[in-house]
N, C-alpha and C positions, 0 to 999 in steps of 0.2 A: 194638801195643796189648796183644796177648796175654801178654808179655813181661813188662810194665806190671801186669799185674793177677796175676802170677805174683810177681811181686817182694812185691806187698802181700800176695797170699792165703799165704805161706808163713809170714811171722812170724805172722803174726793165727792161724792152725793152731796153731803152736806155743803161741802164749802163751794160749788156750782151754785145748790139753791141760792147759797146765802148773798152770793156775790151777781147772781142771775135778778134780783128783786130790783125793780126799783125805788130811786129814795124820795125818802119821805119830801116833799115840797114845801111844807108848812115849819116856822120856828115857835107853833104853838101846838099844846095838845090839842088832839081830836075831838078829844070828849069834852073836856072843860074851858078849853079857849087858853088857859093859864101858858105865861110862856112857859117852854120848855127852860128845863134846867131849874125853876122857882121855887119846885119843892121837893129839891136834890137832884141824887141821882137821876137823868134822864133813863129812861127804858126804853127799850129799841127791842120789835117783834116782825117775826116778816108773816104775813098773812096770804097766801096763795102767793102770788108773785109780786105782793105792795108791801115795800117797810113800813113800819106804824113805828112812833115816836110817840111816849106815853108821861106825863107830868108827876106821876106817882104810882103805886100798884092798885091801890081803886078805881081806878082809871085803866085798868088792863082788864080787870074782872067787870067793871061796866060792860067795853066794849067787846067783850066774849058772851054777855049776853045777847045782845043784839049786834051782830060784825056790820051788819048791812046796812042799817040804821046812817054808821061814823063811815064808811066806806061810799055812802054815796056822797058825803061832805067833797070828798076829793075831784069829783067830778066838774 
C-alpha cells in the first residue's frame, strides 16, 4: 500500500511545485539579453520557487554556475 501512495504522492509533488513558481516576467533570456525563442527552442526551468526562461542550453549551464548572479537581475 505504501508503494501505492508513493506512486501518487510523487507526481502530485511535482506538479504543485511546478504550477506553485512564479512566471518568468521577462520575454528575454537572463543571461544573454537575446529574445526568447531566437535560438529555438525556448527552455523553461523552475529555480526554488522562480520559473527561468532560457535562449539556449548554454545559457542554462552558465546560469547553474552562478544562480545568484542572473536571479538578482529579476529583482
Amino acid at each position: 500500500m505504501k508503494t501505492i501512495l508513493s506512486l501518487i504522492a510523487i507526481p502530485a509533488l511535482f506538479l504543485t511545485t511546478a504550477f506553485a513558481a512564479k512566471p518568468y516576467p521577462l520575454d528575454y533570456c537572463l543571461v544573454t539579453d537575446n529574445e526568447l525563442g531566437s535560438m529555438g527552442k525556448v527552455i523553461t526551468k523552475v529555480y526554488g520557487d522562480q520559473q527561468i526562461k532560457f535562449c539556449c542550453k548554454p545559457c542554462v549551464a552558465k546560469f547553474e554556475k552562478n544562480p545568484a548572479k542572473y536571479l538578482a537581475r529579476l529583482s
